[in-house]
C-alpha positions in Angstrom: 0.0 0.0 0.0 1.3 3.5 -1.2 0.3 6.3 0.8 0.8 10.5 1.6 -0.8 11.4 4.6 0.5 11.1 8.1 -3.2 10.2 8.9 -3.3 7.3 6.7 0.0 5.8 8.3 -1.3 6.3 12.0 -4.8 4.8 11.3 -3.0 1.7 9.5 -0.5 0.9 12.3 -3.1 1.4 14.9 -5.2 -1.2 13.4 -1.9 -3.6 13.3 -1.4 -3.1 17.0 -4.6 -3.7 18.3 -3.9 -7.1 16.6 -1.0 -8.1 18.2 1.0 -7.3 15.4 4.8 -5.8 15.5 5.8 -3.3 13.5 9.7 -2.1 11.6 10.4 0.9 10.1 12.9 1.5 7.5 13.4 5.2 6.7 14.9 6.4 3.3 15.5 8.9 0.8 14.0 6.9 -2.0 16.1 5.8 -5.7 16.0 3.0 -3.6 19.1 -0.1 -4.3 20.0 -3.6 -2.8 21.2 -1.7 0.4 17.8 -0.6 1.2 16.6 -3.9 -0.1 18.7 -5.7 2.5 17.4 -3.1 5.2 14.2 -4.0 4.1 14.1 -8.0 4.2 15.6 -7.6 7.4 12.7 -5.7 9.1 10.5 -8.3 7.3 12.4 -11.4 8.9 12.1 -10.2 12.6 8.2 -7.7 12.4 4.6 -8.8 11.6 4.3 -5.9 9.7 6.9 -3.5 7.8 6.9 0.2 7.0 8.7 2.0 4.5 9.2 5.7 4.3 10.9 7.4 1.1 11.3 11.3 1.8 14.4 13.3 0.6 14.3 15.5 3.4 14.7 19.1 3.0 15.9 20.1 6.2 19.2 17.5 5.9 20.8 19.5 3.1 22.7 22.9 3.2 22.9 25.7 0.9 24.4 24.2 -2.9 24.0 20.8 -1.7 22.3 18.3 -4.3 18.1 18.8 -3.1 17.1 19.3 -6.1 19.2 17.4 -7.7 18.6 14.0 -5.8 17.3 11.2 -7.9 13.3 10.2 -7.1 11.4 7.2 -8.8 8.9 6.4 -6.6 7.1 3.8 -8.4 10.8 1.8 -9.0 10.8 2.4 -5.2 7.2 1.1 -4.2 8.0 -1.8 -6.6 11.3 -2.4 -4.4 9.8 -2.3 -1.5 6.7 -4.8 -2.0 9.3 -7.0 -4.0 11.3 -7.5 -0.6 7.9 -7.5 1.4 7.1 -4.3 2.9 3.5 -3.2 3.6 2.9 0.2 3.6 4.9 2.8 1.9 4.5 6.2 3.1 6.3 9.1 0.7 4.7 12.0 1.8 5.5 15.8 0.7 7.4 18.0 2.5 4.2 20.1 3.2 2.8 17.2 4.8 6.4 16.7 7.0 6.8 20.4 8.0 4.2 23.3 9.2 5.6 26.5 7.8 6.2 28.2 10.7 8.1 25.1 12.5 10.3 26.3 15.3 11.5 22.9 16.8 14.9 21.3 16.3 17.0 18.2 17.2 19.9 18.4 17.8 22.4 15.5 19.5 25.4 17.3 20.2 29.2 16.6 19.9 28.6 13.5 17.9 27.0 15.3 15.0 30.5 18.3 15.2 33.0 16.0 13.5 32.9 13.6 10.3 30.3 14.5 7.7 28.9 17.2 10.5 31.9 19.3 10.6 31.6 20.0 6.8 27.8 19.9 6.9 26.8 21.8 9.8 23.0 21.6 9.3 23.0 17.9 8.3 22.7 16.0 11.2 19.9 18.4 12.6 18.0 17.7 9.9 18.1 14.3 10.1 17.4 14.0 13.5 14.3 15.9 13.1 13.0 14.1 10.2 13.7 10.7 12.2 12.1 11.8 15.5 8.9 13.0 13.3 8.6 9.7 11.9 9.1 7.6 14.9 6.2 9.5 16.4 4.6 8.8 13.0 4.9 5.5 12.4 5.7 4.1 16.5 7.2 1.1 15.6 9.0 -1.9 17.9 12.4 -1.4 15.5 13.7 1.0 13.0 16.6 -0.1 10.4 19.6 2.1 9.7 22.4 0.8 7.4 26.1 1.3 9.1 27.6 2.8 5.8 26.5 6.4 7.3 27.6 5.6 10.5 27.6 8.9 11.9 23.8 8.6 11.3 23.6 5.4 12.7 25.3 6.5 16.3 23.8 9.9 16.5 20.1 8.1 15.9 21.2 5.2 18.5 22.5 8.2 21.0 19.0 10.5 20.5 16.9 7.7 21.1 18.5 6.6 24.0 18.6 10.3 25.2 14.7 11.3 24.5 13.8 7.5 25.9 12.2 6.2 23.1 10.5 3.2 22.9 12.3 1.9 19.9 15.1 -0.5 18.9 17.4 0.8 16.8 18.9 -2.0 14.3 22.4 -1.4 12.6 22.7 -3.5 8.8 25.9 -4.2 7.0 27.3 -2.1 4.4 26.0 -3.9 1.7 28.6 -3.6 -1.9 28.8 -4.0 -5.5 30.8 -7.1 -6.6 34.2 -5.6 -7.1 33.8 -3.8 -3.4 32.1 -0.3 -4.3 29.5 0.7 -1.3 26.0 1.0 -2.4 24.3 4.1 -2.8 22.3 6.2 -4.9 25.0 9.4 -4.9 26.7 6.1 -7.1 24.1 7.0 -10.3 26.3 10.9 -10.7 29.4 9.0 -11.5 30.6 8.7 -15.1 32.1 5.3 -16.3 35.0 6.4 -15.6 34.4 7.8 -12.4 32.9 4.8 -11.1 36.1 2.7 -11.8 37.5 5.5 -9.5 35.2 5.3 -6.9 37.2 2.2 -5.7 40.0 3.5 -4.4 37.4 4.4 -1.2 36.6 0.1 -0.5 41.0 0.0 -1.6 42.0 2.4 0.7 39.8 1.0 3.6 40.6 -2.2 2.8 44.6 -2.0 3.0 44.2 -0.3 6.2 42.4 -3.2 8.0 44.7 -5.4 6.9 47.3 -3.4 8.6 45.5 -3.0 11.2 45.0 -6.6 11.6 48.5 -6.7 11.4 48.8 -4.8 14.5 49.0 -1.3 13.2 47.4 0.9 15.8 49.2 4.4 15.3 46.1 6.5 14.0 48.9 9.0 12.2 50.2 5.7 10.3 46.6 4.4 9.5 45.4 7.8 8.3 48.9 8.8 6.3 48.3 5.0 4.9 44.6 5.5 3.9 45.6 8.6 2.0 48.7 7.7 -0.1 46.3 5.4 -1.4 43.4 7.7 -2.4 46.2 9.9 -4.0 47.1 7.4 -6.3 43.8 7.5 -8.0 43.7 11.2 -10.0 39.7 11.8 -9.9 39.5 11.3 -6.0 40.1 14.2 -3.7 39.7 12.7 0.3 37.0 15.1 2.3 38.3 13.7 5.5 39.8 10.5 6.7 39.5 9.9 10.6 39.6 7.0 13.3 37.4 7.7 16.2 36.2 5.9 18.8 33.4 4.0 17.7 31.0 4.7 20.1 31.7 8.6 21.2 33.4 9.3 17.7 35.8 11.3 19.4 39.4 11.6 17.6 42.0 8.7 19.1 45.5 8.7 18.7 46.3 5.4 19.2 43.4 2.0 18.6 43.2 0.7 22.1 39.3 0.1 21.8 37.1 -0.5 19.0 37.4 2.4 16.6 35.2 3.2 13.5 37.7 3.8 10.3 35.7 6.7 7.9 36.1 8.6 4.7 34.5 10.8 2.7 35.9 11.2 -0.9 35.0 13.5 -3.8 35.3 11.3 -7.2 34.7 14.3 -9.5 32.4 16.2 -7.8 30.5 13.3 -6.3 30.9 12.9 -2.8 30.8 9.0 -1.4 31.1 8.0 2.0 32.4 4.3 3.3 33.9 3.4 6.4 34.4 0.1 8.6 34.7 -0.9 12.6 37.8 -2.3 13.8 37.1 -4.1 17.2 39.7 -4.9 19.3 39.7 -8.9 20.5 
C-alpha cells in the first residue's frame, strides 16, 4: 500500500497493533538499491508488519547541496519495497512533514561536530528531526539504519536513547557492488569512468584493516596510509579521513578500543562516504 498522509500511516499501524501485530520501520531517501533492499528483508524477517518511508528531506541539506538534484522514482521504489515485502509505503511531501512556521529542532550534540557534520553543519539536525517526526509517526517496535552512514547510525542510537524512546534501533551491514564499491544512490552521478575511480574508497579501507590486523594501531600511520592510497587515483580528492572511537566518535590517537575507520571522498564532484569498525579482541 502507497500512501501520503500522516493520517493514513497512524490509522493503518493502529489497526496492526490492536492485533498483536509488530511493526519495523525502515526510513529512506527513495532511488532505492540492494542496500535498502537488505534493510528492508531484514525488518520483514524479525516484524509482523513493515513500514517504509521514502522522503528526501529538505531540512538535511545545506545551501548548494544536491536537493534538487537527488534522484526520485517512486514507483521503481514502491516496486522495491513490495518486491522485498514491505507493507505500507509512506512518501509523503514536505508540506505534509513540515508546518511553515516550524520552530523545533533536534539536535544531539558533539557527535553530530565532527565527520560528515563538521563540513555539513546543518546535516545532522536535519536528520534528527526528520527521524524523531517519523518515529512518532509510524511508533514502531524497531527501525533499520544501514552502518555505511555511521555517523547517522550512532547519532540516531544516542537520541533515542537520550529522548527514551521506545524503539530499537537495528544497525545493517554495508551492503557492496561485486568488485567492493559501497551501495548508494549518490553512485548513479558517476561517469564510467568515475565509477572505476570510486574504488579506491573500498581500496584504501581495505589496505588499512589489513594493517591493522597486522597490528597497526598508530592513528597518524593508518590515516597517512589511507591517504597515499586515495592519492594514487587522480579523480578522488579525500573530504576527510578519521579514526574515532566508535562509540563517542571522538578523535584517538592510538586503537586501544574499537574504533570506527571513515572517509568521505569526492570522485569528480561526487561525494561518497564508506567506512568500517575495527574491534579490538
Amino acid at each position: 500500500m502507497l500512501v501520503h498522509t500522516i493520517k493514513e500511516v497512524r490509522e493503518q499501524v493502529k489497526a496492526w497493533k490492536k492485533e498483536g501485530l509488530t511493526v519495523g520501520y525502515v526510513p529512506t531517501m527513495g532511488y532505492l538499491h540492494e542496500g535498502h533492499r537488505s534493510l528492508i528483508e531484514k525488518a520483514v524477517s524479525e516484524n509482523d508488519r513493515v513500514v517504509v518511508s521514502v522522503f528526501v528531506n529538505p531540512t538535511q541539506f545545506g545551501p548548494n547541496e544536491d536537493y534538487e538534484d537527488y534522484p526520485r522514482d517512486i514507483q521503481k521504489d514502491y516496486a522495491l519495497c513490495t518486491d522485498a515485502g514491505a507493507n505500507l509505503v509512506f512518501n509523503p511531501e514536505p508540506e505534509e512533514m513540515y508546518f511553515p512556521d516550524k520552530c523545533t529542532t533536534v539536535n544531539v550534540e558533539g557527535l553530530s561536530k565532527g565527520l560528515c557534520g563538521a563540513k555539513r553543519p546543518v546535516h545532522f539536525g536535519g536528520v534528527c528531526l526528520v527521524v524523531s517526526k517519523f518515529l512518532n509517526i509510524v511508533t514502531p517496535d524497531r527501525a533499520y539504519f544501514g552502518e555505511k552512514d555511521a555517523q547517522q547510525l550512532a547519532i540516531i542510537k544516542r537520541m533515542v536513547r537520550d529522548l527514551s524512546m521506545d524503539v530499537e534501533i537495528v544497525g545493517c551491514p554495508i551492503v557492496r557492488e561485486a568488485d567492493g564499491l559501497a551501495k548508494s544512490s549518490r553512485n548513479t552521478y558517476l561517469s564510467a569512468e568515475e565509477r572505476v575511480a570510486a574504488l579506491v574508497l573500498n581500496r584504501s579501507l581495505t589496505k588499512a584493516k589489513a594493517a591493522m590486523e597486522d597490528g597497526l594501531r598508530c592513528v597518524s600511520e593508518i590515516r597517512d596510509l589511507i591517504e597515499s592510497e586515495i592519492k594514487e587515483e587522480p579523480l578522488a580528492k579525500a573530504d576527510y579521513i578519521e579514526i574515532v572511537d566508535s562509540e563517542t566518535l571522538q578523535p584517538v590517537e592510538s586503537v586501544e578500543r574499537d574504533v570506527l575507520v571513515a572517509i568521505a571522498v569526492y570522485i569528480g564532484k561526487t561525494r561518497l562516504i564508506d567506512n568500517f569498525t575495527f574491534r579490538l579482541a
